[in-house]
N, C-alpha and C positions, 0 to 999 in steps of 0.2 A: 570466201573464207579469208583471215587475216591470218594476216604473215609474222612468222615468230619477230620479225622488227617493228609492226606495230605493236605485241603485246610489249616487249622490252621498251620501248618510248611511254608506252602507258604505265609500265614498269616504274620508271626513271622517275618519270611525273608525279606519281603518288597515286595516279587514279588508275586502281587496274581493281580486276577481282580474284576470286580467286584461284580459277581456270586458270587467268596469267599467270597469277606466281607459279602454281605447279608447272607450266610451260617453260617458265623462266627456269625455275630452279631447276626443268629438270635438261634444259639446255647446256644447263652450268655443268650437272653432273655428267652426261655424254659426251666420251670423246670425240664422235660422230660427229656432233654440230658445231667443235669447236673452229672450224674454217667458218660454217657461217656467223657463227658470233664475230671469230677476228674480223671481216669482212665488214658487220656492224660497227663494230668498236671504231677502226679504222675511217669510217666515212662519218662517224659520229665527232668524231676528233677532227675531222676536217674542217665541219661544219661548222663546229664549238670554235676552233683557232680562228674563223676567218671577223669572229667577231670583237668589235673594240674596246668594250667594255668587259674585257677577261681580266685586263691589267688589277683596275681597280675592285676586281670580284674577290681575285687571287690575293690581292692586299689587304681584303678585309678577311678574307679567311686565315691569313696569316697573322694579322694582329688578333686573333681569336685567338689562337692557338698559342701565341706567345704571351698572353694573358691568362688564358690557362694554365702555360708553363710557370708563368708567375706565382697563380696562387695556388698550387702546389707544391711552389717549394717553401711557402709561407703558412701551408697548413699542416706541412711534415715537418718543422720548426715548434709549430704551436702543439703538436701533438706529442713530440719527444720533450718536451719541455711540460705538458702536464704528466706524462707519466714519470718523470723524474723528482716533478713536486709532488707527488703521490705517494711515491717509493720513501723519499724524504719526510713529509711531512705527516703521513700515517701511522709511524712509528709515534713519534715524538707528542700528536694528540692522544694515543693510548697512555703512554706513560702520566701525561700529562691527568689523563683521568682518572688512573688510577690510583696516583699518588694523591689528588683530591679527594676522592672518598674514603680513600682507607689513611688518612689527616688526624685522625683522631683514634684509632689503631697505633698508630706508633709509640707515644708517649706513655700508654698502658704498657707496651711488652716491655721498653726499656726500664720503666720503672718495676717491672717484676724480675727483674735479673739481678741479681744481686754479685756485688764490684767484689770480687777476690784477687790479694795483693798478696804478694812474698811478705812473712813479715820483717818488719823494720823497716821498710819502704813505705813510705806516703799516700 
C-alpha cells in the first residue's frame, strides 16, 4: 500500500489520480495528519535546499513575477485611461451627432420666431 508521501510527491508532480488528490486534500483538511504532512514538508525542503540549481530557479521565478508586477501596472494605466476617454469623449460624439442631423432644423425654427423690440429701438 503507498504512503500518503508518495501520493503528495505524485501530487507535486502533476501525475497523480484522483484517489491522490482526495488523500491529499483530505490530509490538508485533518488536523490529525498534520505532524505527518509537517514531517514531509520538512524532509522535502531539505531535500530541495541541498540542490544547486535553486539559485537560478528562484531568479527566474522572481523575474516572472516582477514582469508581471510590470504589466499590471501598465494595464491598470491603459485601463483608467480608456475609461476616462470614454467618459470624455462619449459625451462630446452624441452632441456632435446630434447637432449634425438636426443642421437643417435650426434655421427653420429661428426663422419662424419673430424679433420683437421696444419700440424706438432698432
Amino acid at each position: 500500500m503507498e504512503t500518503g508521501k508518495e501520493k503528495i510527491k505524485r501530487f507535486i508532480s502533476g501525475h497523480f489520480s484522483f484517489n491522490d488528490y482526495l488523500t491529499v486534500s483530505s490530509l490538508f483538511r485533518e488536523k490529525e495528519s498534520f505532524a505527518e504532512l509537517k514531517n514531509f514538508m520538512e524532509e522535502d525542503w531539505d531535500e530541495t535546499g541541498n540542490n544547486g540549481n535553486d539559485q537560478e530557479r528562484f531568479s527566474r521565478i522572481l523575474d516572472r513575477l516582477h514582469h508581471r508586477m510590470n504589466l499590471g501596472r501598465g494595464q491598470s494605466f491603459t485601463h483608467l485611461f480608456s475609461k476616462v476617454a470614454s467618459v470624455l469623449l462619449l459625451p462630446c460624439l452624441v452632441t456632435i451627432a446630434v447637432l449634425y442631423f438636426a443642421r437643417d432644423k435650426f434655421p427653420q425654427i429661428i426663422n419662424k420666431r419673430k424679433l420683437k423690440t421696444l419700440s424706438g429701438e432698432a
